[in-house]
N, C-alpha and C positions, 0 to 999 in steps of 0.2 A: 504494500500500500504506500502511495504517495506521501510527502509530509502534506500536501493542502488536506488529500482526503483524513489524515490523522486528526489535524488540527479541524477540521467539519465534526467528524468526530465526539472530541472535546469539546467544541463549543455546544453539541447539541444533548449533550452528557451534562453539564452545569446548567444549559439554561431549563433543562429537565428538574437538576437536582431545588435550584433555586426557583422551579414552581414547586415544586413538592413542598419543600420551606416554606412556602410562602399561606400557602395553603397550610399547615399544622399549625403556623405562629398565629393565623387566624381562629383558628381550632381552639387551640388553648387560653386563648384570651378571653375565648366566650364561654369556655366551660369554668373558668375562673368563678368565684364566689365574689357577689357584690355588683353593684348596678351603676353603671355611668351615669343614668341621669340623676340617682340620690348624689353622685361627685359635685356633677354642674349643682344641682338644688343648693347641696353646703358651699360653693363658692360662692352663691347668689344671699347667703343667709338664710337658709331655707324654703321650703314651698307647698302649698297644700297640694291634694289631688288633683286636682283642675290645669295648674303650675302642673303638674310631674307629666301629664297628660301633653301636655304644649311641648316638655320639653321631649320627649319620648317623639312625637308627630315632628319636631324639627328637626332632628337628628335621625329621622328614620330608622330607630331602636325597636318599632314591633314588627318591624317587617322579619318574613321567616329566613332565616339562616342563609337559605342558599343564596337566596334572591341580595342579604346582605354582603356574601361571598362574592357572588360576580358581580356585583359593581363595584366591593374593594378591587378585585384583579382588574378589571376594566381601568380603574382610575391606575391603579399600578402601572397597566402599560399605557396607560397618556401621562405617566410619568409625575402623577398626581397623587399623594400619600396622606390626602386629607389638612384638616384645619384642626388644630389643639384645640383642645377644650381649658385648659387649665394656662397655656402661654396667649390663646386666642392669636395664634397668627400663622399661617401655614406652615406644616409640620417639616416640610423640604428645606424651606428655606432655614428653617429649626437648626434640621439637620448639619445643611452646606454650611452653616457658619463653626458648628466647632467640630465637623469633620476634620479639617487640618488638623488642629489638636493634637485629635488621637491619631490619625496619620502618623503626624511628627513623633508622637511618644513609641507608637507601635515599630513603626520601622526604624527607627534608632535604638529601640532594644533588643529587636531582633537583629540585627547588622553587628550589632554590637556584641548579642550572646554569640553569634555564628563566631565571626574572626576572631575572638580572645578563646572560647574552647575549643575552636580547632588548633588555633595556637599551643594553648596549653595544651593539650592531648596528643600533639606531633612532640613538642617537647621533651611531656611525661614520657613517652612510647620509646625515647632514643637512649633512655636510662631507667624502666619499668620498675628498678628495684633500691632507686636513688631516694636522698632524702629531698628532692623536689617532687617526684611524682607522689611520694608517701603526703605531701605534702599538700598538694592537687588533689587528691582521694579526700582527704580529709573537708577539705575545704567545698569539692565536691555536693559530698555526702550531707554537709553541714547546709548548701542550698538547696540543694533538691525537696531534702526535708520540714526546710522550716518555709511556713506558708509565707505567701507573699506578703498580705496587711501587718505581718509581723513583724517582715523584716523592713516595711515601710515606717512601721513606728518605733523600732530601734533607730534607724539613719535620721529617723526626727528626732530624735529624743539625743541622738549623739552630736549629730553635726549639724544640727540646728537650734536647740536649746541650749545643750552642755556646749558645745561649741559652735558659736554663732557664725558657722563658715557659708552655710547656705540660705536661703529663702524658706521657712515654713511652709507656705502654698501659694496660690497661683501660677500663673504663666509669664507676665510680665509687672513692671512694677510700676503703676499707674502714675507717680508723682517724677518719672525719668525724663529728661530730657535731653534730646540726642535727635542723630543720625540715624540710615538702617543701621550701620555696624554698633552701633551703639544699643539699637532695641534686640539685635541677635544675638549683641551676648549675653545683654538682658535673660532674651529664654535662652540660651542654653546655660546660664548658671540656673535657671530656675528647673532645666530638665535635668540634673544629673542627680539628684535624690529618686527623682520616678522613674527615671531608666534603668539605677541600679537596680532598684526594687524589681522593678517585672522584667530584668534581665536576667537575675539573682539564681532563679529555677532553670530557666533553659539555660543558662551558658553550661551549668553543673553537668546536664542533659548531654550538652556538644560536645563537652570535652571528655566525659568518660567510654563516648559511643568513640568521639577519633581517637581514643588513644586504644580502644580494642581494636578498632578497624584498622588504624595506622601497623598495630605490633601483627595480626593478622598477615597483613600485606608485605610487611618485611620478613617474612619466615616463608615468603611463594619463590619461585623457580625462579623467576625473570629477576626478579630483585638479585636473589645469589650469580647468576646469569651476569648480571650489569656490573656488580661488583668484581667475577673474576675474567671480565674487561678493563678494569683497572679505574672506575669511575669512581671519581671523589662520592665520598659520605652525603656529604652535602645537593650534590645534583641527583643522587639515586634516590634520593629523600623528597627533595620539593619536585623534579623534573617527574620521576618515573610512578615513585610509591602513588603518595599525593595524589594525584587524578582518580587514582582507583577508592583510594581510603577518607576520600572525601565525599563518595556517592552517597552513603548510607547516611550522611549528615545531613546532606541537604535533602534526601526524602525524610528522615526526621524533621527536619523545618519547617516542611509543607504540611505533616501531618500537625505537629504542635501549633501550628500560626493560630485555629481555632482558639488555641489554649491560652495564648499569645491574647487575644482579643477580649477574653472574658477578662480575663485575668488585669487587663486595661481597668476594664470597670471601677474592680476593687482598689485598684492604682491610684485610679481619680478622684476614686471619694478620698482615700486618707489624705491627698496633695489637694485638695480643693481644684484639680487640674478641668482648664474647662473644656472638656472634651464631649465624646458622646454617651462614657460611664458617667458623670455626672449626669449630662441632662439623664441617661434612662434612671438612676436612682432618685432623682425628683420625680419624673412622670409615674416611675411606679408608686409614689409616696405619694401623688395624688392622682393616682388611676386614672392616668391620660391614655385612654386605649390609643388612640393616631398615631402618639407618638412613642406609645410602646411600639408598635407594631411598624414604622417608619424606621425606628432603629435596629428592632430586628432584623429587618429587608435590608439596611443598609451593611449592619453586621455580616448578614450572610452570603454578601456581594462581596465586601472586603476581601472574607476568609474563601471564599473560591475564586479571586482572581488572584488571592495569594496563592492558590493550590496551582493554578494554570502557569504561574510565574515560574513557581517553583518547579515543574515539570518542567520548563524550555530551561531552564537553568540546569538542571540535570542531564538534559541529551545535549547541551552546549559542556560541561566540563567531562563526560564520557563520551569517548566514538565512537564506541560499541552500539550505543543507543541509537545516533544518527546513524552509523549504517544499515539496523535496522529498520530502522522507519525508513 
């Protein structure tokens, strides 16, 4: 098979999997406990029957299920995700504005866990039984383990209270003035407490998979092969091993990014980061179904054109894969 017919494919594989999402995040929202229009009523201060009735008829809340279903997917693909109930202002635009956000935070954690465990895990693998790898294990172990919000309010509580090296929360710091280079380093001082944090687990993740995969791949034929060619340590290492012991990391990557995203969420609340975990932990705290479910959709877009990414970056560092496709 061609790569276009591959890549048809794939596209037609995600935009399957992302109706299927699309459809349970509708699913579950309505089997949920609790009524949207008592939401709107308490933000209005209350409302008698008459009032619940109006609001139920404006919001088209007694209409049956399905008939509610396909006009969310209708509006979905005229690219329309409804009006908040609780922001009152279209749930998209909701969206686009702290999508960047978590963009910036998501993919700077992950770029960030990839290159430092693989690092460390080529490393560890070149001395497996050294007091650096023993060291790396440790350390490892010690993130994988500890959950994320915990380790968000340790680096608070260290290098933000006990020592006041960093920003508490937010993203930028309202009273700055400046330039762009002046508002960027702005956020990036203000991102290196959340990036640690929800990079903390996966780097742990990268670097104990390359340093199995790495020690693996230096015990294969071609390796010993290169070697008694007379090839320096160093090129049989990055040139030869490398390409191959770097596969299984990066489909790890694609599998975690999901992981990656939720795990955002929890990021954003403890950092006040204004992303799209905050807004969903507001909307859930006042049952904005729109924009519960706008964020889900957006979420589940994220995480499979992460997944799609992640596949061409995978037949791009093996040949084996391009010449089977």
């Amino acid at each position: 098979m061609n790569h276009l017919g591959t890549f048809l494919i794939r596209m037609g594989n995600a935009a399957v999997l992302l109706g299927s999402v699309l459809v349970l995040n509708f699913l579950l929202i309505h089997m949920a406990p609790g009524d949207v229009a008592d939401t709107i009523a308490q933000s209005m201060g209350g409302a008698d029957a008459e009032v619940m009735a109006q609001i139920r008829a404006e919001y088209r809340l007694d209409d049956p299920f399905l008939v509610q279903l396909t006009r969310y997917i209708g509006n979905v693909l005229r690219f329309d995700l409804g009006h908040s109930y609780f922001y009152n202002e279209p749930v998209t635009d909701l969206i686009l504005r702290r999508l960047p956000a978590t963009l910036l935070l998501v993919v700077t954690a992950q770029v960030l866990a990839l290159l430092v465990g693989i690092i460390l895990g080529v490393y560890s693998s070149r001395n497996p039984r050294g007091i650096f790898s023993h060291l790396i294990t440790a350390l490892s172990l010690f993130g994988f383990s500890a959950p994320v919000f915990w380790t968000g309010l340790l680096l608070l509580i260290a290098l933000s209270l006990r020592l006041p090296l960093f920003p508490v929360a937010g993203m930028v710091d309202p009273t700055l003035d400046g330039g762009v280079w002046v508002r960027a380093l702005d956020i990036a001082h203000h991102m290196v407490l959340p990036v640690l944090a929800l990079s903390s687990i996966f780097l742990a993740l990268y670097s104990r998979l390359s340093r199995a995969s790495m020690m693996e791949v230096l015990e294969s034929d071609y390796i010993r092969t290169a070697e008694a060619k007379g090839l320096g340590n160093t090129k049989v290492v990055y040139k030869h091993a490398l390409k191959n012991a770097v596969s299984p990391v990066i489909t790890l990557a694609g599998l975690q990014f999901s992981a990656v995203v939720s795990g955002a969420v929890v990021v954003e609340t403890v950092f006040s980061w204004p992303g799209l975990g905050t807004l969903a932990f507001e909307a859930i705290l006042a049952r904005d179904t729109p924009t519960i479910l706008g964020i889900l959709f957006f979420s589940s877009l994220v995480v499979i054109v992460g997944n799609l990414l992640t596949d061409a970056a995978h037949r791009l560092v093996d040949p084996r894969l391009r010449r089977r496709g």
